[in-house]
Structure formats: structure tokens, C-alpha cells
Backbone bond lengths (Angstrom), bond angles and torsions (degrees), N, CA, C in turn:
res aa  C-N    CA-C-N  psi(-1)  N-CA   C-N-CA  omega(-1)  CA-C   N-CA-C  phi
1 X - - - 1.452 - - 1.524 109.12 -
2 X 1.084 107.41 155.01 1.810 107.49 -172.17 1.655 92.99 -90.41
3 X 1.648 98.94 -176.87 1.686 95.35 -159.57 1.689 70.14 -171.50
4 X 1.503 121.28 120.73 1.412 152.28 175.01 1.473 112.08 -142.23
5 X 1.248 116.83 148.60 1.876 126.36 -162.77 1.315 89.17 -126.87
6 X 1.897 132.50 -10.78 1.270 136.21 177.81 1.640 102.95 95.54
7 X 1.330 124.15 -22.04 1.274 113.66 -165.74 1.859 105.63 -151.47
8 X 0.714 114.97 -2.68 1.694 118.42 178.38 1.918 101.18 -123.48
9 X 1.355 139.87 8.77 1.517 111.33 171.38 1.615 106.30 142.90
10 X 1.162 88.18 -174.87 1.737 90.54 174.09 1.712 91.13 -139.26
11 X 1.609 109.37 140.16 1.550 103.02 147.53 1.823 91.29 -129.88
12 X 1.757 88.64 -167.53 1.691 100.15 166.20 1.437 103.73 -133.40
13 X 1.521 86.46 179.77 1.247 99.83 -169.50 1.706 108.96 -136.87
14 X 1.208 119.24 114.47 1.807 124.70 179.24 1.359 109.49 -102.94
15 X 1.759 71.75 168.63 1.954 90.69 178.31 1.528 71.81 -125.57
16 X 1.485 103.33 154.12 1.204 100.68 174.66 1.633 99.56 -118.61
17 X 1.326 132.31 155.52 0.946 139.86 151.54 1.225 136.88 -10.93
18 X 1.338 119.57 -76.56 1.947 132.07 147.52 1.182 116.22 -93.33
19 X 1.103 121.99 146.71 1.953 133.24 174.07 1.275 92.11 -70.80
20 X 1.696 115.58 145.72 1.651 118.02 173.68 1.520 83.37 -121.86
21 X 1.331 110.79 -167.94 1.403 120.31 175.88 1.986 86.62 -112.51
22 X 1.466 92.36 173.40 1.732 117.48 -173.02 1.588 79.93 -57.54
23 X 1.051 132.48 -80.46 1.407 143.54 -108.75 2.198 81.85 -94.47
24 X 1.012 111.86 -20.29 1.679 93.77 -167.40 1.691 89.72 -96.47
25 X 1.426 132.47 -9.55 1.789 130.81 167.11 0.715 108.80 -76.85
26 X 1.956 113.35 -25.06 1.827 96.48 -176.89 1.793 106.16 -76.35
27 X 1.240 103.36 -9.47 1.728 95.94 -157.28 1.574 89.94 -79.44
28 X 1.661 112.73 -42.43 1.344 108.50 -173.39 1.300 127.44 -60.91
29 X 1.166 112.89 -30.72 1.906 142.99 164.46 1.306 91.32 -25.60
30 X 1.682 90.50 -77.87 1.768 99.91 -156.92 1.436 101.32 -66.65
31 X 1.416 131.26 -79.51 1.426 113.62 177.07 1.293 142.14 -6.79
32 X 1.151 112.60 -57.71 1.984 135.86 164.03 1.291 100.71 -51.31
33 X 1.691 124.44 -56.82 1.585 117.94 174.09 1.332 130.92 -91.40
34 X 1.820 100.83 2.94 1.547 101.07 154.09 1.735 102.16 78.47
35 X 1.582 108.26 35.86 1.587 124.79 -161.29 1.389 92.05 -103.51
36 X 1.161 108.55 151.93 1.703 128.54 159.56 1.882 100.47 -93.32
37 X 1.367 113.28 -51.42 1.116 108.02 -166.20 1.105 108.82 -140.51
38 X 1.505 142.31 146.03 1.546 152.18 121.22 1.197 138.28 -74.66
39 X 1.607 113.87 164.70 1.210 103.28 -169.64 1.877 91.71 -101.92
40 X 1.562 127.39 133.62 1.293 113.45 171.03 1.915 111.69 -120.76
41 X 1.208 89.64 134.15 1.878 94.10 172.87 1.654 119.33 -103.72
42 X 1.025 131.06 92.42 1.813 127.25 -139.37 1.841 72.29 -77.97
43 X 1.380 119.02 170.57 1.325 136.58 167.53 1.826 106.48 -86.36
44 X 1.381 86.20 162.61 1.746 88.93 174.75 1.252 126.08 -70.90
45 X 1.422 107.59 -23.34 1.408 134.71 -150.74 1.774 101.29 -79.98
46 X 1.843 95.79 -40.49 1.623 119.16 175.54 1.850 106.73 54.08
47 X 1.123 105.38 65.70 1.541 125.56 177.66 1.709 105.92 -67.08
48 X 0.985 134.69 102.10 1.960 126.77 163.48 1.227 85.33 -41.53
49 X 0.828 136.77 -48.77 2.109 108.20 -142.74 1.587 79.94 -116.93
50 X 1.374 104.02 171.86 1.514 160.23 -160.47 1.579 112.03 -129.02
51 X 1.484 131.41 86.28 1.238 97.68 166.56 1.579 112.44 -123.86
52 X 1.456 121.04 19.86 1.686 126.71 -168.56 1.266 88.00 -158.35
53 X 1.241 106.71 147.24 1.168 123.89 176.49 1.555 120.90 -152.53
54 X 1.206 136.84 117.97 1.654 147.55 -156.42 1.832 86.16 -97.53
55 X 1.434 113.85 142.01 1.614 123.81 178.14 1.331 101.77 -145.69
56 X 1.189 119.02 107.02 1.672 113.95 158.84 1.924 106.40 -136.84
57 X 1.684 97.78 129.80 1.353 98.76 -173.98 2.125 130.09 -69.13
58 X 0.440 90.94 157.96 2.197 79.35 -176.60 1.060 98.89 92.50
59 X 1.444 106.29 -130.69 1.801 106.20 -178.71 1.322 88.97 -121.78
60 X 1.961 105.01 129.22 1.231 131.77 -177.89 1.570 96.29 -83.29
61 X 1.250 126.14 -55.54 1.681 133.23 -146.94 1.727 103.09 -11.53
62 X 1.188 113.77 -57.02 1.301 130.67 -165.54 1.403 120.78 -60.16
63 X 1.478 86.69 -60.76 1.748 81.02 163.21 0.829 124.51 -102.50
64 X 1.653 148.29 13.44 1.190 117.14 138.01 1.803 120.24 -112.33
65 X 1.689 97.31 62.49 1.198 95.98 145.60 1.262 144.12 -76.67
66 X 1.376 119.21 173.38 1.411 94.51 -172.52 1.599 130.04 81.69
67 X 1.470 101.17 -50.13 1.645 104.33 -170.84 1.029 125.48 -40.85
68 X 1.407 142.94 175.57 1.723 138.42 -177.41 1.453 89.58 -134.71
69 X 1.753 120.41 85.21 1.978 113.39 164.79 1.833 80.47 -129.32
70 X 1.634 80.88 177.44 1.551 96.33 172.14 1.278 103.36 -99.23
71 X 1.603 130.08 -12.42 1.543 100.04 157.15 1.443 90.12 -155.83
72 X 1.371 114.28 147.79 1.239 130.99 157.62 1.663 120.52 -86.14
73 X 1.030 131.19 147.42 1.512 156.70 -115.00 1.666 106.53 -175.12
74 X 2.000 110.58 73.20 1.273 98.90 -179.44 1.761 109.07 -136.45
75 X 1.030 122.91 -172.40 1.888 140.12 178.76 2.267 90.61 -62.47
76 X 1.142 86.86 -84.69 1.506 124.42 169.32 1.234 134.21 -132.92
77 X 1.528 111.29 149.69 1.650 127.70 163.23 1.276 95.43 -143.88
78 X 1.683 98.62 155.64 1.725 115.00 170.57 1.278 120.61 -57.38
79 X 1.118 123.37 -164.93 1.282 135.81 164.95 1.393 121.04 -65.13
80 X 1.004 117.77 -54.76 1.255 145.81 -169.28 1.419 104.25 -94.57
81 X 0.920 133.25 -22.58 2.136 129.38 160.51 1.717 96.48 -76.12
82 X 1.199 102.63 -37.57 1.578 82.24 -178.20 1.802 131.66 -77.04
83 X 1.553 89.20 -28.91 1.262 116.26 156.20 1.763 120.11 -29.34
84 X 1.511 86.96 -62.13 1.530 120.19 -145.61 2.470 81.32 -79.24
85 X 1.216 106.00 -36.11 1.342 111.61 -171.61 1.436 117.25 -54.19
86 X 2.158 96.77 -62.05 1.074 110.07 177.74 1.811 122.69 -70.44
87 X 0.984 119.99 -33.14 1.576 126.29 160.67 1.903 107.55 -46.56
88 X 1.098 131.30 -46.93 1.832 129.41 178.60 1.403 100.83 -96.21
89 X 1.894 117.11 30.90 1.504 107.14 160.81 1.357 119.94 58.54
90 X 1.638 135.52 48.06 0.878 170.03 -99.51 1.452 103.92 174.23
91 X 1.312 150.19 143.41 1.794 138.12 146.33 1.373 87.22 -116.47
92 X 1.713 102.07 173.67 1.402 96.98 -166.12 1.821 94.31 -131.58
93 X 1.371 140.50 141.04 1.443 110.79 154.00 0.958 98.52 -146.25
94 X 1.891 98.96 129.04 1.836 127.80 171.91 1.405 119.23 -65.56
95 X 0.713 124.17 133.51 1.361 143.01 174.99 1.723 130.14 -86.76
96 X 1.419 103.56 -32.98 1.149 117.06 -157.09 1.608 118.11 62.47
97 X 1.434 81.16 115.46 1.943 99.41 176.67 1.625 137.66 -6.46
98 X 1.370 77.01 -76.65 1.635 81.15 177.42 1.564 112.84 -68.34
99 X 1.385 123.61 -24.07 1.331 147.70 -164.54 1.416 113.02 -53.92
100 X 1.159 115.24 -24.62 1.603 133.59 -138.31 1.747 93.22 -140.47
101 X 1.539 110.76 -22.75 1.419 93.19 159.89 1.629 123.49 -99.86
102 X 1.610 113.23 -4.32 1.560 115.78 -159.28 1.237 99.42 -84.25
103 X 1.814 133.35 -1.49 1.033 135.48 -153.48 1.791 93.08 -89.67
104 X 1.582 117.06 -52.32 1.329 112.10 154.82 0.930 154.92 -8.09
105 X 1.369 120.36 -58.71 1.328 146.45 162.44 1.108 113.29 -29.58
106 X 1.521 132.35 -45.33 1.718 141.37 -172.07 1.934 101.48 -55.87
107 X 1.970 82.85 -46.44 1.531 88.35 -171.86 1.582 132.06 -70.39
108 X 1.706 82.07 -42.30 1.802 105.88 172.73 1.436 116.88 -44.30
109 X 1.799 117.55 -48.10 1.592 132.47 -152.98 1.911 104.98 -71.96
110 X 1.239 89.74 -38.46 1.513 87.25 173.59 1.925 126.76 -77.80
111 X 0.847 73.87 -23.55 2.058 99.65 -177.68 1.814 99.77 -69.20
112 X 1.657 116.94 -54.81 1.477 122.10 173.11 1.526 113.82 -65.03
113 X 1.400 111.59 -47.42 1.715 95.11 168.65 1.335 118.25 -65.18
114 X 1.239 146.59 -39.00 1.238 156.83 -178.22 1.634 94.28 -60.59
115 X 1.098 100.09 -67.43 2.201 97.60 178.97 1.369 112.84 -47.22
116 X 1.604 119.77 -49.14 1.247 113.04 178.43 1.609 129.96 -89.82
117 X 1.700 105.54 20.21 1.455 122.10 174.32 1.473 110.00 71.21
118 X 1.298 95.12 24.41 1.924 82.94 -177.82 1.722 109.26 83.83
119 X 1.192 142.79 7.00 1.306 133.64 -164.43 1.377 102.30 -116.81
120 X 1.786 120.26 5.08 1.274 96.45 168.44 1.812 98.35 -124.55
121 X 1.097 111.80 165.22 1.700 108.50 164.79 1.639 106.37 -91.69
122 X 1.509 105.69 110.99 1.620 90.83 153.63 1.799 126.09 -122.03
123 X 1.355 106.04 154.63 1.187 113.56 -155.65 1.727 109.66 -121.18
124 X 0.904 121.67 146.59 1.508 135.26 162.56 0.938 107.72 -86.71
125 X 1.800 117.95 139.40 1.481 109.96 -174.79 1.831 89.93 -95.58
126 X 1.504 92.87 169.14 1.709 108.62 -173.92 1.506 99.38 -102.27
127 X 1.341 119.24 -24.49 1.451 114.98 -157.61 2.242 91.95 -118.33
128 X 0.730 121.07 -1.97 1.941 112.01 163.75 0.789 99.49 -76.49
129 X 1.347 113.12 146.84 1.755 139.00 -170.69 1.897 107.17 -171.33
130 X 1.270 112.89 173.29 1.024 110.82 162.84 1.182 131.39 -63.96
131 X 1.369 110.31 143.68 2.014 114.34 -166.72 1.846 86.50 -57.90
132 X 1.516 105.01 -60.63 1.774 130.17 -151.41 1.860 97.47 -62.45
133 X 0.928 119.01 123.95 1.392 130.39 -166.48 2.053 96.88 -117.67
134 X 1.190 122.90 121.59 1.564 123.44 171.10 1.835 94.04 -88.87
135 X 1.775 98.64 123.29 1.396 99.90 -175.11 1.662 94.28 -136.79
């Protein structure tokens, strides 16, 4: 289901098929985005299974406040959104910003040549990455 605040974005929101546990979404997270590392906030509530999950790329905090998943899936949130996540039994895992949008790109690149009939070249860069480096 889509998930809009009217003025900050769109994410969605799934049921997924099978319940995973926290720890086997984080692996898929990173894999799919090609991550070494995330940031994870487990909930208080500490659920084994996984069965909803809220996704918005950049910084979600905003819009998916509020939401009702067992884990949200974003770029960034504050301190205090994550806070605010894991306290209503919620886990949270960061991505880093840009991180969570470069995954797109695979999808986007074909969609712009096709729109522009083939008359433009577009390219993915090899060398963009995140500014924020875990050292």
C-alpha cells in the first residue's frame, strides 16, 4: 500500500508472503543494496518474525511516521523517530540516504532510454557511492 504525509514523499508498505526473522531482512537489505553494513534499531517489543514492513527511500522518518509494520526499511531517521519507532514495537534499519536510492537506478536507466526512444545514452555512474563512510 502506498504511504504519503501529502507533502514530504511516497513510501509503501508490505505484507510479505513468509515471516523472516529481523536478522535474515537485514541480510537481504544489505545484499539487494550491495551493503557491507547497516544501521539496525531491534524494537522493544523484540518480535522473531517479520511480517510488514514500511520502505521509503532518503529519509523516511517523516513519512513513515506513525505507520503500524514490524520494521521499517529507510536512507535515514533522527534520533528520536527511531526512538519514537522502536518504543510502538516497530525495529528500524538505516540504510544510509543516498544508499537506498542508488538501488533504482538499475530500474530507472532502462525506463529513460525507452522514454527518450533510444536517442539519448544513459549511464550509471561506477564510481557514486555514499559521501558517509563506517570507519
Amino acid at each position: 500500500e502506498k504511504i504519503a504525509d501529502g507533502t514530504s514523499g511516497v513510501g509503501r508498505k508490505v505484507t510479505l508472503d513468509q515471516p523472516v526473522g529481523v536478522d535474515q531482512l537485514v541480510d537481504r537489505v544489505k545484499a539487494y543494496l550491495g551493503l557491507q553494513h547497516v544501521r539496525l534499531a531491534r524494537s522493544l517489543a523484540g518480535r522473531a518474525e517479520v511480517c510488514t514492513v514500511a520502505v521509503c527511500a532518503g529519509s523516511g522518518g517523516k513519512v513513515l511516521s506513525g505507520v503500524c509494520a514490524d520494521v521499517i526499511v529507510t536512507g535515514e531517521m533522527s534520533h528520536h523517530e527511531v526512538l519514537a519507532a522502536v518504543s510502538c514495537g516497530t525495529s528500524v534499519i538505516l540504510c544510509e540516504h543516498s544508499n537506498t536510492e542508488r538501488g533504482f537506478l538499475h530500474t530507472l536507466q532502462p525506463r529513460l532510454v525507452s522514454l527518450f526512444d533510444s536517442t539519448v545514452d544513459v549511464h550509471i555512474s561506477k564510481v557514486d557511492a555514499d559521501p558517509l563512510l563506517v570507519v
